[in-house]
The first five atom37 places (N, CA, C, CB, O) and aatype in JSON, in Angstrom:
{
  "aatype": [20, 20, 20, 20, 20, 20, 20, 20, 20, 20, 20, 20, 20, 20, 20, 20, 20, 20, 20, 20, 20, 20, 20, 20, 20, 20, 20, 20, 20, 20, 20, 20, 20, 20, 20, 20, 20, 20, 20, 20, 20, 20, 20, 20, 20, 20, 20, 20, 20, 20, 20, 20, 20, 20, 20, 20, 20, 20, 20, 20, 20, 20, 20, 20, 20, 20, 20, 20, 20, 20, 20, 20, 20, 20, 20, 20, 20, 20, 20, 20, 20],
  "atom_mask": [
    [1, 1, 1, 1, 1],
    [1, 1, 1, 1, 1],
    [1, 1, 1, 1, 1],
    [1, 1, 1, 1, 1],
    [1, 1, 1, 1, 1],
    [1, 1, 1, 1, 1],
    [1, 1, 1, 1, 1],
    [1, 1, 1, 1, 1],
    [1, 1, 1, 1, 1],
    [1, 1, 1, 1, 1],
    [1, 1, 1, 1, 1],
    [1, 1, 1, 1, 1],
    [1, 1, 1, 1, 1],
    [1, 1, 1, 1, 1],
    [1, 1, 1, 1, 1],
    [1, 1, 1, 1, 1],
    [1, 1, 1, 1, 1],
    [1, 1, 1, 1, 1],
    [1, 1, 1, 1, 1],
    [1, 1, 1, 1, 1],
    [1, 1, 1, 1, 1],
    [1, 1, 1, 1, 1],
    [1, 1, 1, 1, 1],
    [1, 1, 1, 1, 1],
    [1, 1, 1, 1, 1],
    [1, 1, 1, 1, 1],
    [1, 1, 1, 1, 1],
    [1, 1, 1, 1, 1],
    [1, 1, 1, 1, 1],
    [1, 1, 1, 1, 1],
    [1, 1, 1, 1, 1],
    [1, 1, 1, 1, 1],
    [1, 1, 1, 1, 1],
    [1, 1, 1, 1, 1],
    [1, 1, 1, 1, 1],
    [1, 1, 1, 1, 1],
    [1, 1, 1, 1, 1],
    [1, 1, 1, 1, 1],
    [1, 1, 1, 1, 1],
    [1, 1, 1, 1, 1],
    [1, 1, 1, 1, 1],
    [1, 1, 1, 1, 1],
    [1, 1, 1, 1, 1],
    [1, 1, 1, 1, 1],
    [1, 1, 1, 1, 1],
    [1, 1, 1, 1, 1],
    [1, 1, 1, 1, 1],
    [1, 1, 1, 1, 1],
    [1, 1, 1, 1, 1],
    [1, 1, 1, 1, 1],
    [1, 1, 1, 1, 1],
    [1, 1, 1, 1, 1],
    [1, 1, 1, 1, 1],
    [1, 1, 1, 1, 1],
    [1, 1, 1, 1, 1],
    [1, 1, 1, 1, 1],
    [1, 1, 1, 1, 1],
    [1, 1, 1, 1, 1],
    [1, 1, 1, 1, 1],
    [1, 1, 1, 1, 1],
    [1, 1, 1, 1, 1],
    [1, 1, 1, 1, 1],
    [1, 1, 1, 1, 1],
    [1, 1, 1, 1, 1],
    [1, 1, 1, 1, 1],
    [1, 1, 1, 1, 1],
    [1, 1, 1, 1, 1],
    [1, 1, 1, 1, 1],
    [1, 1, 1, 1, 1],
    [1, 1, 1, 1, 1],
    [1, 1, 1, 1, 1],
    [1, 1, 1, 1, 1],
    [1, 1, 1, 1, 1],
    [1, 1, 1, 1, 1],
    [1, 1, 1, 1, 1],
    [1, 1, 1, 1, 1],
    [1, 1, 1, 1, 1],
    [1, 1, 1, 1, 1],
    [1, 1, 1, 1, 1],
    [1, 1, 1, 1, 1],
    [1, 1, 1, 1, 1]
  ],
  "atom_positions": [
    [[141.61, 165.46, 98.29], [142.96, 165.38, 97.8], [143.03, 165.68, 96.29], [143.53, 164.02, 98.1], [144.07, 166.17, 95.87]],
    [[142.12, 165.46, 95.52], [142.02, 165.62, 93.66], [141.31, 166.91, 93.84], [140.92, 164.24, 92.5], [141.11, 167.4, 92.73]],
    [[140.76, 167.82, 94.98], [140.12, 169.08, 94.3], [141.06, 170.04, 93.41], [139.52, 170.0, 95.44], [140.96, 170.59, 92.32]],
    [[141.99, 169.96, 94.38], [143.23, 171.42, 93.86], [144.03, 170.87, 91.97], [145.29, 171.42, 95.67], [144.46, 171.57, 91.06]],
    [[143.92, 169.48, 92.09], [145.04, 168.96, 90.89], [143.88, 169.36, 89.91], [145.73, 167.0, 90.83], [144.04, 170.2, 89.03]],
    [[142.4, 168.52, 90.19], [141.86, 168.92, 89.4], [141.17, 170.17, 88.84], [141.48, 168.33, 89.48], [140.67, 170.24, 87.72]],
    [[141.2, 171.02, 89.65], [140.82, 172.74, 89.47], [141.88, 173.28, 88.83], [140.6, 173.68, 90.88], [141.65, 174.38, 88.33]],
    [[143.29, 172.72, 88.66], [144.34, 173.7, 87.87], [144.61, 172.48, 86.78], [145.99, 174.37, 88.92], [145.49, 173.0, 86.08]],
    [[144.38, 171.17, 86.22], [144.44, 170.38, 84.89], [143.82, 171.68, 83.78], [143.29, 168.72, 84.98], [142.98, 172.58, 83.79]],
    [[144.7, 171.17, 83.0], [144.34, 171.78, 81.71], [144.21, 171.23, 80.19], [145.15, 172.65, 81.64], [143.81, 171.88, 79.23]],
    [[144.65, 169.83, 80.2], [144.74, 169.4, 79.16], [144.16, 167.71, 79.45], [146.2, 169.72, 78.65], [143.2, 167.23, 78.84]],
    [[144.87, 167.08, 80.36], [144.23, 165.49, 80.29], [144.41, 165.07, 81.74], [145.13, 164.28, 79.15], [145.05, 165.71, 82.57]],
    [[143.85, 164.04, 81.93], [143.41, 163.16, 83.38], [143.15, 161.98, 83.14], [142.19, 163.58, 84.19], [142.07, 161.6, 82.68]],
    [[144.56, 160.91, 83.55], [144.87, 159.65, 83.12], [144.39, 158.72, 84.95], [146.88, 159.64, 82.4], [145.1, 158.81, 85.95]],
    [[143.28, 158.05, 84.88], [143.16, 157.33, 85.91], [142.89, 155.99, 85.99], [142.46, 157.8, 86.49], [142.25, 155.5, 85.06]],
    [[143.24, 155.27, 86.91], [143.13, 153.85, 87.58], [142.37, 153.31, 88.39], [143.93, 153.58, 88.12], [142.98, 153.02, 89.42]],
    [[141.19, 152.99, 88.41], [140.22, 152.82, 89.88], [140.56, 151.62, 89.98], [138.47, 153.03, 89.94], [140.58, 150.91, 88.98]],
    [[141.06, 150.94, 91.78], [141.36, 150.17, 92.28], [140.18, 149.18, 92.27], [141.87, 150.62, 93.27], [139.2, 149.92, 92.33]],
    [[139.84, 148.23, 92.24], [138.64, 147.61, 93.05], [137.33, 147.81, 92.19], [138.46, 148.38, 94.58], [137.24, 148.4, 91.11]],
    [[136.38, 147.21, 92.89], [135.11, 147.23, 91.57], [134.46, 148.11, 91.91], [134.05, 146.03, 91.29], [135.07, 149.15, 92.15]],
    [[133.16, 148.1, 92.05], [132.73, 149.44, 91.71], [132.94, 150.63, 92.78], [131.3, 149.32, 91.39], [133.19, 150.29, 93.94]],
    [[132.87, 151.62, 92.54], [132.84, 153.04, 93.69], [131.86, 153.14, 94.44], [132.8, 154.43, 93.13], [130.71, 152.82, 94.12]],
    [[132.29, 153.72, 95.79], [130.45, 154.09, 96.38], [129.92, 154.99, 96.04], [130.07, 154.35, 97.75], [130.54, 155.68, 95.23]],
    [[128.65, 155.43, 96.43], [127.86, 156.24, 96.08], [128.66, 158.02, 96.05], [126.62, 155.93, 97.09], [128.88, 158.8, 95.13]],
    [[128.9, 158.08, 97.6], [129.45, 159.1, 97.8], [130.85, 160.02, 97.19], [129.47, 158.83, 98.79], [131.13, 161.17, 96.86]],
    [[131.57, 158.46, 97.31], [132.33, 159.25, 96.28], [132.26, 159.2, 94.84], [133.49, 159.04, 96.46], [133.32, 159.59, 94.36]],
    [[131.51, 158.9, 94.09], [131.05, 158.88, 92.57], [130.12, 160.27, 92.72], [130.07, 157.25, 92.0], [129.72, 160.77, 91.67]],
    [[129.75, 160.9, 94.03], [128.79, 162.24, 93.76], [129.88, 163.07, 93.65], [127.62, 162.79, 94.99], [129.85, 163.8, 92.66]],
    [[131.2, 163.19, 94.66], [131.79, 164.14, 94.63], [132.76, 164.48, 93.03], [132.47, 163.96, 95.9], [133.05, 165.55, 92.51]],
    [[133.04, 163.09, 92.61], [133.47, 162.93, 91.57], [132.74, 163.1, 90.14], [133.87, 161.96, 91.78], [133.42, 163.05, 89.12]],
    [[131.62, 163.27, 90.1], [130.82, 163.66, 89.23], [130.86, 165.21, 88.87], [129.65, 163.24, 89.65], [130.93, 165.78, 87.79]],
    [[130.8, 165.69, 90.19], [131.01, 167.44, 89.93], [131.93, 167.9, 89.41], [131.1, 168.26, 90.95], [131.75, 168.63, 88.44]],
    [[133.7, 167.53, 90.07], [134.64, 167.47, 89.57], [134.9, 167.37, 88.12], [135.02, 166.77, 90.13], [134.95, 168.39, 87.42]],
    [[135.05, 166.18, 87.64], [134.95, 165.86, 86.62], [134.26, 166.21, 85.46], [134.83, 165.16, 86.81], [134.82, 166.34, 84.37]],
    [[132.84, 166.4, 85.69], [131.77, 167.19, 84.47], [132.49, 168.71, 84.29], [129.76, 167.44, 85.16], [132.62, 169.31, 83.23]],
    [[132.87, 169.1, 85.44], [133.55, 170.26, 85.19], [134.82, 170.55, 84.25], [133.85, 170.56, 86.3], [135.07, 171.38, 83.37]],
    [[135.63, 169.26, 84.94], [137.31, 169.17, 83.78], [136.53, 169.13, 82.42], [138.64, 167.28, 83.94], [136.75, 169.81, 81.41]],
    [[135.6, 168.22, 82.61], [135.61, 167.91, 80.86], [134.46, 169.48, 80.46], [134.56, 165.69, 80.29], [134.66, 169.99, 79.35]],
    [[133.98, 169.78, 80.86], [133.38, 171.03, 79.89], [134.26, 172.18, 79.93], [131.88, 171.59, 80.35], [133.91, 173.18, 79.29]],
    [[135.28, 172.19, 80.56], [136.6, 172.84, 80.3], [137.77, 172.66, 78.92], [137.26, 172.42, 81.47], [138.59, 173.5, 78.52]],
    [[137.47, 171.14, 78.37], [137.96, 170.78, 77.63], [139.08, 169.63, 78.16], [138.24, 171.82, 77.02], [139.68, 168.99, 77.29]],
    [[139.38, 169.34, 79.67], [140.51, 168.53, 79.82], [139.63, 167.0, 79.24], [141.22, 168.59, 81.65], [138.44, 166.7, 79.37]],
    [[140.6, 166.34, 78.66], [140.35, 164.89, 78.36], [140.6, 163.87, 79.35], [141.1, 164.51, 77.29], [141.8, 163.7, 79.59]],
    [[139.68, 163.05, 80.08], [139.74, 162.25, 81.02], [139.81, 160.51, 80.49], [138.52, 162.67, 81.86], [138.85, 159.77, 80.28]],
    [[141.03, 160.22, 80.38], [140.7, 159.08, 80.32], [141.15, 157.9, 81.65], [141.19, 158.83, 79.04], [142.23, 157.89, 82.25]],
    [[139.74, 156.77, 81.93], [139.65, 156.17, 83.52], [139.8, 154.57, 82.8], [137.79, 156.6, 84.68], [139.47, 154.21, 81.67]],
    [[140.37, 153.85, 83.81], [140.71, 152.22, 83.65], [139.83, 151.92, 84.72], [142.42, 151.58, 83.86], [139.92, 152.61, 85.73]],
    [[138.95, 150.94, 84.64], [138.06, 150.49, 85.38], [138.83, 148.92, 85.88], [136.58, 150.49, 84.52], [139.78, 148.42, 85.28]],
    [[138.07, 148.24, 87.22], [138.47, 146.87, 86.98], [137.61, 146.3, 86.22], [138.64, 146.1, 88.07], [137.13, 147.2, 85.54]],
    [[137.02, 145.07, 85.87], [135.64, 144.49, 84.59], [134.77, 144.56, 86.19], [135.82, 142.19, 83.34], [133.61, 144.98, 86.18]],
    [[135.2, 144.26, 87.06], [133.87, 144.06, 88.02], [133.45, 145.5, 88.33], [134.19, 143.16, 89.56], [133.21, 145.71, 89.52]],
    [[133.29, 146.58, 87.45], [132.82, 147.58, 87.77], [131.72, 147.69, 87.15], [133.53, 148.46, 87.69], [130.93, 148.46, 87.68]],
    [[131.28, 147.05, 85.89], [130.26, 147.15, 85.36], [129.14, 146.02, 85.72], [130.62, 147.26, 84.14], [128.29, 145.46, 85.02]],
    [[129.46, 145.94, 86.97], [127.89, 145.23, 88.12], [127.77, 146.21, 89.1], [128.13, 143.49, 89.18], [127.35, 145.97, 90.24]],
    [[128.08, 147.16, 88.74], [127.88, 148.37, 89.85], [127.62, 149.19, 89.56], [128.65, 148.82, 90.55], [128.31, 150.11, 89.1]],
    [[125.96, 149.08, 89.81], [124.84, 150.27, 89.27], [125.5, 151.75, 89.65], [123.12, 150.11, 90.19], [125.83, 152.3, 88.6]],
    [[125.68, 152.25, 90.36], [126.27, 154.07, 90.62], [127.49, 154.14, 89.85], [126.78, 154.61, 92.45], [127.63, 155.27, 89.39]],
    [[128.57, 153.21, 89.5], [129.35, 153.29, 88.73], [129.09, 153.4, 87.63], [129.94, 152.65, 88.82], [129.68, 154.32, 87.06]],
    [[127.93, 152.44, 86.64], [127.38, 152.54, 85.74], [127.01, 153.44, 85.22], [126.83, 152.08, 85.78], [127.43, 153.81, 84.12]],
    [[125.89, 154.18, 86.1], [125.35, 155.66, 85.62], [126.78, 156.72, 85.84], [123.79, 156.25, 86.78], [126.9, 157.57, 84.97]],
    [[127.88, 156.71, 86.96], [128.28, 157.7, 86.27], [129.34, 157.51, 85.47], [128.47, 158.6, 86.96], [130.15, 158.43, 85.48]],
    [[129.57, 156.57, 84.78], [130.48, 156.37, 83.65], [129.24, 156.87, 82.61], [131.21, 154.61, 83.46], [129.85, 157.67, 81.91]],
    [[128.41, 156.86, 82.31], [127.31, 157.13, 81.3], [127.37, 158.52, 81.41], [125.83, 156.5, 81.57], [127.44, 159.14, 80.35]],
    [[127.36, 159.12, 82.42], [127.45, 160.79, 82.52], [128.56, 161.12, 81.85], [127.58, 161.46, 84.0], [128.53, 161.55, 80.69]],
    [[129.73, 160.92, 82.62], [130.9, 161.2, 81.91], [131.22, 160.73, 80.19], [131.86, 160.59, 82.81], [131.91, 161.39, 79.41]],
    [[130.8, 159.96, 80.0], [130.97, 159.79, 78.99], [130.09, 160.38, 78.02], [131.11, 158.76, 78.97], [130.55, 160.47, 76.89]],
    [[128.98, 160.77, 78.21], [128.09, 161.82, 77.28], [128.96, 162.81, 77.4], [126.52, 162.28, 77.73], [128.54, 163.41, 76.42]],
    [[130.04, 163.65, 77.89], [130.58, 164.29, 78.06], [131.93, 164.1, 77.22], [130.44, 164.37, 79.17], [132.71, 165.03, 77.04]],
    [[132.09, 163.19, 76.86], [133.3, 162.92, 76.28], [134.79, 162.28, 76.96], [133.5, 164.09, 75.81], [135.87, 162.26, 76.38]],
    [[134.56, 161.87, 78.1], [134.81, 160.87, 78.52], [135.68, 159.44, 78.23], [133.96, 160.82, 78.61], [134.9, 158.65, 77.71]],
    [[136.91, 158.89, 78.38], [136.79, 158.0, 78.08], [137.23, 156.73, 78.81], [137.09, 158.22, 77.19], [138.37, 156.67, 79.27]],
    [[136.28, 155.6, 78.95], [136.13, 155.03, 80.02], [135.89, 152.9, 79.48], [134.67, 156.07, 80.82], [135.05, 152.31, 78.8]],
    [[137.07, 152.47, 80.21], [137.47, 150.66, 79.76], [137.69, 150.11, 80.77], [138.79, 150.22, 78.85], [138.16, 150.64, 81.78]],
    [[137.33, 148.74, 80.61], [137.65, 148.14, 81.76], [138.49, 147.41, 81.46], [136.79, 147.57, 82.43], [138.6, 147.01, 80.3]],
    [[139.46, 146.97, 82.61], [141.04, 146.41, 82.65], [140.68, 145.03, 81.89], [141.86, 146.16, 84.47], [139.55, 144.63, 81.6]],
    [[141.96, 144.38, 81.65], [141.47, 142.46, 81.49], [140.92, 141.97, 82.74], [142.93, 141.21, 81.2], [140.96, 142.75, 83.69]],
    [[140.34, 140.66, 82.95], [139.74, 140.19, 83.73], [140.84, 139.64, 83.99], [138.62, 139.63, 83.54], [140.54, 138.46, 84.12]],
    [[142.37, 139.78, 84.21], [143.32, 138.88, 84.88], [143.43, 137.19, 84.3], [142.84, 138.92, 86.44], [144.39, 136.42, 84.36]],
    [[142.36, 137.04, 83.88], [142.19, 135.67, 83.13], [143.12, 135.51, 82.07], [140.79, 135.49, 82.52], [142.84, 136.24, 81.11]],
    [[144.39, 134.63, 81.86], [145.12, 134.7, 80.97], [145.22, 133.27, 80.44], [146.24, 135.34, 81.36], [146.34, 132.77, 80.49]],
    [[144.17, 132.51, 79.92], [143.79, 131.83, 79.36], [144.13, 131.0, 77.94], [143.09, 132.32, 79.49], [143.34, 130.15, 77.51]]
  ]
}
């Protein structure tokens, strides 16, 4: 469903990931995608939930993308303290 939007972006890519971390499979397909927007020049910026950063495949590919220029946060923890 994101191949076609993302093969014709030209400038930025504002996203929301639901839930904690991604699976494997789709963090591969999304890796290709994406390394691609950004060495094109589109600017990606992704909202994580915080429970994404206990999720090793998420981990590494937020690290990819982001050597890339990338830019990548995680939401509040809902904790309003």
């Amino acid at each position: 469903m994101l191949t076609e939007p993302a093969a014709s972006c030209t400038t930025e890519m504002l996203t929301s990931q639901p839930g904690g971390g991604r699976p494997t499979p789709v963090l591969e397909e999304a890796i290709v995608r994406d390394e691609e927007m950004l060495r094109r020049g589109v600017k990606i910026r992704t909202l994580y939930q915080h429970t994404a950063r206990y999720n090793q495949p998420t981990v590494a590919y937020v690290g990819r993308v982001a050597q890339l220029g990338a830019e990548v946060r995680p939401s509040a923890t809902g904790s309003h303290d």
